[in-house]
C-alpha positions as CSV (number, residue, x, y, z in Angstrom):
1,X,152.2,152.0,69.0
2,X,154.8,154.3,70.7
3,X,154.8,156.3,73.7
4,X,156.6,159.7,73.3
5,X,157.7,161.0,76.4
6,X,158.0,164.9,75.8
7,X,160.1,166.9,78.1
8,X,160.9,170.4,77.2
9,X,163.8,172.6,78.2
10,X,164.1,175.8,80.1
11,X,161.3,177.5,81.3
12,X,158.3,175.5,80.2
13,X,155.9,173.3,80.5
14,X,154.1,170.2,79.3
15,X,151.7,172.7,77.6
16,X,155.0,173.7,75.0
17,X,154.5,170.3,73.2
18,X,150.2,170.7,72.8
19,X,150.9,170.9,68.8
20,X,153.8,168.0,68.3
21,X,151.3,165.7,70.6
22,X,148.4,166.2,68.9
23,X,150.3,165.1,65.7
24,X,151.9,161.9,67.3
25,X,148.3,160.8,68.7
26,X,146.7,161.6,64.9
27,X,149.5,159.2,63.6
28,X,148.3,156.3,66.6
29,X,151.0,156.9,69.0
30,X,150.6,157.7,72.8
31,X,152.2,161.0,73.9
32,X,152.7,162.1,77.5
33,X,154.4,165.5,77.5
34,X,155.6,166.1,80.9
35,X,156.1,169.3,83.3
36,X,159.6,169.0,85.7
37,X,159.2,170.1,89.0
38,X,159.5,173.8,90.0
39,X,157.9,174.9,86.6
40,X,154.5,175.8,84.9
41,X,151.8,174.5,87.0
42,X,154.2,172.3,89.2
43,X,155.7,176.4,90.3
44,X,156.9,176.2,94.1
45,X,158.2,172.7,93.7
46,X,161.6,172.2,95.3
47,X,164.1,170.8,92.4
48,X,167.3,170.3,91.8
49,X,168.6,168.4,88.8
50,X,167.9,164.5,90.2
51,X,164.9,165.9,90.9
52,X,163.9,166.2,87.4
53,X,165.7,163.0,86.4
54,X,163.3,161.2,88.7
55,X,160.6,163.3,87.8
56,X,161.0,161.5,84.4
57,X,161.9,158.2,85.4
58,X,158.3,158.1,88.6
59,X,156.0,159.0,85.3
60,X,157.1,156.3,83.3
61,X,157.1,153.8,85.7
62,X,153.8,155.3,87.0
63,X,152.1,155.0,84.0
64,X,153.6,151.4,83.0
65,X,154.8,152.9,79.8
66,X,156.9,150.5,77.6
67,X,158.6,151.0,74.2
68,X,159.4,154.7,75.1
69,X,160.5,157.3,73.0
70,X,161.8,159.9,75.5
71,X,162.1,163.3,74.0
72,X,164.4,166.0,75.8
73,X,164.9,169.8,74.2
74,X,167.6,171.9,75.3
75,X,168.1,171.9,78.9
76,X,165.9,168.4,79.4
77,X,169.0,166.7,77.3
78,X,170.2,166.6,80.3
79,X,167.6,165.0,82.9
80,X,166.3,162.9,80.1
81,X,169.5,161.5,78.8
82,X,170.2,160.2,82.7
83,X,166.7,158.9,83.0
84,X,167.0,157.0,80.0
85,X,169.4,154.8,81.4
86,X,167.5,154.1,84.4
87,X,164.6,152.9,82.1
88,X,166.0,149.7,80.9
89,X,164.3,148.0,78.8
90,X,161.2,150.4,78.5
91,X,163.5,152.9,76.4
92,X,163.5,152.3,72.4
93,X,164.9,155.1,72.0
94,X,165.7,158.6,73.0
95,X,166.0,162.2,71.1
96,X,167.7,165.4,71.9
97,X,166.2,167.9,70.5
98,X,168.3,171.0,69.9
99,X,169.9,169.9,73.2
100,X,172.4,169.8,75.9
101,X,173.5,165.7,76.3
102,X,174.8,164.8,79.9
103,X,178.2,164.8,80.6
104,X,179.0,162.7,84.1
105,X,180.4,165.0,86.7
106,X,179.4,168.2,85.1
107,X,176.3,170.3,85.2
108,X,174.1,172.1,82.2
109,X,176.0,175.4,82.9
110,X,179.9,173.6,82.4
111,X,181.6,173.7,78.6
112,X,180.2,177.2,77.8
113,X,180.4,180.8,78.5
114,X,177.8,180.7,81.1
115,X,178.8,183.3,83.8
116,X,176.0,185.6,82.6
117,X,173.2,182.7,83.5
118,X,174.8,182.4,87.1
119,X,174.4,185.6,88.0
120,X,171.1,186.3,86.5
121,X,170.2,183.2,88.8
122,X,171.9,184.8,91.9
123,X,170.3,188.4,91.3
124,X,166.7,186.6,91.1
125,X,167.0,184.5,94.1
126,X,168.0,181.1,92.8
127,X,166.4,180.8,89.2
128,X,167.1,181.8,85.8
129,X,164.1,184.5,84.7
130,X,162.7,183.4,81.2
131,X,163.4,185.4,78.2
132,X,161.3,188.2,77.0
133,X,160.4,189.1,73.4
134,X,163.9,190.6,71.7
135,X,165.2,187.2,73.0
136,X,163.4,184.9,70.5
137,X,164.2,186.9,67.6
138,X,165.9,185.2,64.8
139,X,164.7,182.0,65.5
140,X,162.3,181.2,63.1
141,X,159.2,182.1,64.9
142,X,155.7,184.0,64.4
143,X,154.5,186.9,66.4
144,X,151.8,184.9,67.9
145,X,154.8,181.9,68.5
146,X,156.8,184.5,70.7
147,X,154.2,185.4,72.9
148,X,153.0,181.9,73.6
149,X,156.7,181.5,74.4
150,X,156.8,184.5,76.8
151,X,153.5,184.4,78.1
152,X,153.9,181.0,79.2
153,X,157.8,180.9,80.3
154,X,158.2,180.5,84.3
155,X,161.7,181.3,86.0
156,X,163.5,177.9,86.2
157,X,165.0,176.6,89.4
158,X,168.9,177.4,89.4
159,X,169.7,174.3,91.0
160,X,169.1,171.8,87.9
161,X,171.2,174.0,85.8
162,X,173.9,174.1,88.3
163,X,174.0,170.4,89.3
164,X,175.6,168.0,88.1
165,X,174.9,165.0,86.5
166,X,175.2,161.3,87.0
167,X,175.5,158.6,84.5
168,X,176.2,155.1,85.4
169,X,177.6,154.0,82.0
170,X,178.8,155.7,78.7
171,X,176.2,157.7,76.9
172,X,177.1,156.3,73.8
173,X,175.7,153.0,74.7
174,X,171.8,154.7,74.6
175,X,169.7,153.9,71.4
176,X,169.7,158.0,70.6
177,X,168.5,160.3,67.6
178,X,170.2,164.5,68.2
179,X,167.9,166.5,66.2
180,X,170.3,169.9,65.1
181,X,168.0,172.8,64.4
182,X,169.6,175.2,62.2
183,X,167.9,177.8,60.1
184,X,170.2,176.9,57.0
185,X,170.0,173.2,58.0
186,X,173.5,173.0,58.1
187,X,175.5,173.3,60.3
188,X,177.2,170.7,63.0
189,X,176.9,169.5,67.0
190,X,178.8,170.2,69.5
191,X,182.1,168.1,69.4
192,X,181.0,165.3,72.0
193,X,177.5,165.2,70.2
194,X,179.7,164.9,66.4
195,X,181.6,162.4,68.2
196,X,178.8,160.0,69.1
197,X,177.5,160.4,66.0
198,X,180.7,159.4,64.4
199,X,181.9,156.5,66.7
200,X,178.7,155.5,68.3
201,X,176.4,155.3,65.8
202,X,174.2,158.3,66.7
203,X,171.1,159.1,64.1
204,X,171.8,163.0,63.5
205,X,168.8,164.8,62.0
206,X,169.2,168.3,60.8
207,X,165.7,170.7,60.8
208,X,166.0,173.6,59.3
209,X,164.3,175.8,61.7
210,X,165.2,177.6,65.0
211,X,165.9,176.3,68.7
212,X,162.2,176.1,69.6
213,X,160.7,173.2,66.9
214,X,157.7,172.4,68.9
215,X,156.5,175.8,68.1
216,X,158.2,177.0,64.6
217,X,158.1,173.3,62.8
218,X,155.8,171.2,65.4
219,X,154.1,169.0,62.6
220,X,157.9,168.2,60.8
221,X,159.2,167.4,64.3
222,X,156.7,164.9,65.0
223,X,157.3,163.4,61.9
224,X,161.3,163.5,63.0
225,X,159.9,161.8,66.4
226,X,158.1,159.2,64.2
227,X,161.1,158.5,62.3
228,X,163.3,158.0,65.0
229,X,161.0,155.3,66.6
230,X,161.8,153.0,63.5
231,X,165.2,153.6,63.6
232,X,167.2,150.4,64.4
């Protein structure tokens, strides 16, 4: 048996990974999706982007979870890929999703055109507002998908995207899997994410679906998740 650790990325909740869970405990795993501070129901929580690292690493330890799959999408690459090395030997493995990786020294917002996102954060008194309908177009989504999306999306603290992150070793050393959704499933990562795929031994799994899999593909996704946890 497995634990999954789902975290999901800006803007949502534990409630974003209700379908992909439900698949991972019919297949015998344990799954513990996971809201970060300052969203969802845990809105009016002071965070910053340790916050949410340690977020990550207290429900772990809390719950005495061992042989962890910990699953970060989009933003989440980040906190999760720094609490993964602070798990030790409880990690088996860990997956972005779609996602940012942390880079030491630099924050979510650094390496792309992101001047838009800081001032959407300082016009809205320190968070980033979620996206409304038009926003999800294109990505692969129902109707009925998009308005779970909006009607569940709560601003995200500024802070965590603005922070930056701290890794004690070389990210390349963690046991990972970067799922690259694309809706030709083609496609490549980012250049640091191609490079730890090519010189570090990276798992790269291309879905050919849109940036929000838990919703548009959540029963392929868990079998990606499943996968993964065999991977050596």
């Amino acid at each position: 048996m497995t634990n999954y650790v789902l975290v999901a990325g800006s803007w949502l909740g534990a409630w974003a990974w209700d379908e992909v869970a439900a698949e991972l405990r019919a297949a015998g795993h344990d799954a513990h999706p996971l809201t970060l501070s300052g969203l969802a129901e845990r809105q009016g929580v002071p965070a910053g982007q340790q916050t949410h690292v340690q977020d990550i690493v207290d429900e772990i330890e809390r719950l005495d979870l061992r042989e962890v799959v910990l699953v970060g999408h989009s933003y989440a690459g980040v906190p999760v890929g720094q609490a993964a090395e602070r798990i030790g030997d409880r990690l088996r493995r860990v997956v972005f999703v779609d996602s940012n990786v942390p880079v030491d020294g630099e924050s979510f917002l650094s390496g792309w055109p992101s001047d838009h996102v800081r001032q959407s954060i300082a016009d809205n008194a320190g968070f980033w507002p979620p996206f409304g309908t038009d926003d999800y177009a294109g990505e692969g989504l129902t109707d009925e998908q998009i308005a779970r999306l909006v009607g569940g999306g709560t601003p995200h603290p500024g802070a965590t995207l603005t922070e930056p992150a701290v890794l004690k070793r070389p990210l390349g050393e963690l046991p990972a899997t970067y799922v690259l959704c694309s809706l030709d499933g083609g496609g490549e990562p980012d250049p640091l994410v191609s490079a730890l795929v090519r010189d570090q031994g990276w798992q790269l799994v291309r879905l050919a679906t849109g940036h929000w899999p838990m919703f548009s593909q959540p029963r392929e996704l868990a079998r990606v998740l499943r996968e993964s946890a065999a991977t050596d």
